[in-house]
C-alpha positions in Angstrom: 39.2 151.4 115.4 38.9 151.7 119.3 40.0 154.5 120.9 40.6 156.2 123.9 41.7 154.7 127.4 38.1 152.5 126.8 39.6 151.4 123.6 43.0 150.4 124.7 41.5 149.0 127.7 39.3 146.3 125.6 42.6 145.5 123.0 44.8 144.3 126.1 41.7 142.3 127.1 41.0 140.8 124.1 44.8 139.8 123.7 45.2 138.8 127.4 42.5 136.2 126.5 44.4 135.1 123.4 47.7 135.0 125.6 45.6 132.5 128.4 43.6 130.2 125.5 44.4 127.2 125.5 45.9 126.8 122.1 44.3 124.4 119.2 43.8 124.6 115.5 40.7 124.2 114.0 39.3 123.8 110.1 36.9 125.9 110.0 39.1 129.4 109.9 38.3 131.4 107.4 39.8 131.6 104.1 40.8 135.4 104.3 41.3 137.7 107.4 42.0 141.2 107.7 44.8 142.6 110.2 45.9 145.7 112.4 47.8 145.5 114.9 50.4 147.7 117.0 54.3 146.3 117.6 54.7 145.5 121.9 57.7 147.3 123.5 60.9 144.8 123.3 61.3 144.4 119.7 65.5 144.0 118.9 66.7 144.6 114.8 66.2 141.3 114.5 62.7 140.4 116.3 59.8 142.1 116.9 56.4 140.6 118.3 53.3 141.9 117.5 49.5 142.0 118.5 46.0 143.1 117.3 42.6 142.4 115.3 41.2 141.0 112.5 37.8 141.2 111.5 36.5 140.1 107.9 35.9 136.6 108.7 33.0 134.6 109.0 34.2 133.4 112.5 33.5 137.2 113.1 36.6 139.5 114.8 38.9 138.1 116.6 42.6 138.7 118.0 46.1 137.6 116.8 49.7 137.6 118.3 52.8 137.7 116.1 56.5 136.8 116.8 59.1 137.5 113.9 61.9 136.7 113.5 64.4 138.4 111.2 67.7 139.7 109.9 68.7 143.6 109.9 66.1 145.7 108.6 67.1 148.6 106.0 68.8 151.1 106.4 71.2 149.1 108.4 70.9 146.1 105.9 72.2 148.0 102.9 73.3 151.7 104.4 75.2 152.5 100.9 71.9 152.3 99.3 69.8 155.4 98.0 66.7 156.3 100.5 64.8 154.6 97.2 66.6 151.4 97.3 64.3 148.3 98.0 66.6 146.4 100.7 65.7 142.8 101.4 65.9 140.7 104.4 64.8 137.1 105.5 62.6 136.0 107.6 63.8 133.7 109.5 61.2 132.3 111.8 58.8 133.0 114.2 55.3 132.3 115.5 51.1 133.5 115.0 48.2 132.6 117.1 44.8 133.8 116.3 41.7 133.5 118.2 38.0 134.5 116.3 35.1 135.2 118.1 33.3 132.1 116.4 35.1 129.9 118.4 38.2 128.9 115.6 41.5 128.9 116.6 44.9 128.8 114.6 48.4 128.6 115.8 51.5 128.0 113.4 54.9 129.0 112.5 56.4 131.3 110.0 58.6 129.7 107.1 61.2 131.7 105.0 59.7 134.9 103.4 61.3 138.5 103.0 60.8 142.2 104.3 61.8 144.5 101.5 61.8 148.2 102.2 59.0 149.7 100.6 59.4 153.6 101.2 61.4 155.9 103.7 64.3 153.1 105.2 64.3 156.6 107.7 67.7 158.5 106.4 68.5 160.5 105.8 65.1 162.4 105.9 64.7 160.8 109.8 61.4 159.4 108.3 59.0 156.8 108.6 59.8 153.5 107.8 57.6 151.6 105.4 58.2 147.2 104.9 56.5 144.7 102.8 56.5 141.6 105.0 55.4 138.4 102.9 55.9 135.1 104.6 54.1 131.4 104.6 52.6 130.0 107.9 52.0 126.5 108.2 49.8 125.9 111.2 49.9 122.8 113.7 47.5 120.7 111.4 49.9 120.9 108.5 47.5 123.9 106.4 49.2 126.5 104.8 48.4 130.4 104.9 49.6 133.6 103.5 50.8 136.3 105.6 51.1 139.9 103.7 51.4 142.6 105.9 52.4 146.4 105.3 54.9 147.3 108.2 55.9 151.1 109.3 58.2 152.4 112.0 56.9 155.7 113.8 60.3 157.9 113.5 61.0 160.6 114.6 64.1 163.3 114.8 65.3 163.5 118.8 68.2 165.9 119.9 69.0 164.7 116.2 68.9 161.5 115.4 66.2 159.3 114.1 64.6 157.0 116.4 61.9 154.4 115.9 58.9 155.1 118.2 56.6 152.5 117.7 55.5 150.4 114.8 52.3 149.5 113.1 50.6 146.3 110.9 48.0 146.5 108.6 47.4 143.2 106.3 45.8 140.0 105.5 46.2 136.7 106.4 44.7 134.2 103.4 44.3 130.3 103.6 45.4 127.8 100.9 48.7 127.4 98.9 50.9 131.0 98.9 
């Protein structure tokens, strides 16, 4: 992964130049693409946009941008629940853009999936946060992928209470029917 001010230097590049593409699709994506990515400052309990890498394709690396959309996240979706309890919520819309070095470029929409709480839901242990985030995308030519990312909010205990610090991705994004 990159690192250092170098490495955080070349990721705002690379996503500045997904950010000023011109946007298209194209067939020849890849069928399966691996993801990181860190969540941008902003995100509400009910949205939260996102940005990164993805390397594992022919295409070769490239760089993807996230917007989802969603209802209340655990613990505030089901706060009666044990710290064990696997809350769910719907996703309820949002957008992905992807640029490979090869050239191919995707852009689409999410459809309905879930985020259930996988581990933590942060209380009352003021710990991380851990989601399963499973959604469809169909893209602007009509084809449909499958987004399945692992999701975990940075908490921490401040003058305390629990408060999300930042949030990471780490996934794939497949082609063909979910």
């Amino acid at each position: 992964m990159l690192g250092g001010i170098r490495g955080q230097s070349l990721m705002v590049a690379a996503t500045l130049s997904l950010i000023a593409a011109p946007v298209a699709t194209s067939a020849a994506i890849v069928p399966v693409d691996h993801l990181i990515g860190l969540e941008l400052p902003g995100a509400t309990a009910t949205s939260g946009t996102f940005e990164g890498v993805s390397w594992g394709a022919p295409g070769g690396a490239g760089v993807w941008r996230a917007t989802v959309v969603h209802g209340l996240l655990a613990p505030i979706s089901c706060p009666a629940a044990p710290v064990t309890a696997r809350c769910t919520t719907t996703i309820r819309g949002g957008s992905f853009a992807m640029q490979l070095a090869g050239g191919g470029t995707v852009v689409g929409g999410f459809n309905l999936g879930t985020i259930v709480t996988r581990a933590g839901a942060g209380l009352p242990r003021c710990s991380d946060e851990t989601y399963s985030v499973r959604d469809t995308m169909t893209t602007l030519t009509g084809e449909v992928w499958s987004f399945d990312v692992a999701l975990t909010h940075l908490v921490v205990r401040v003058a305390g209470a629990c408060r999300t610090y930042g949030a990471t991705v780490l996934g794939i994004l497949v082609t063909g029917p979910a």
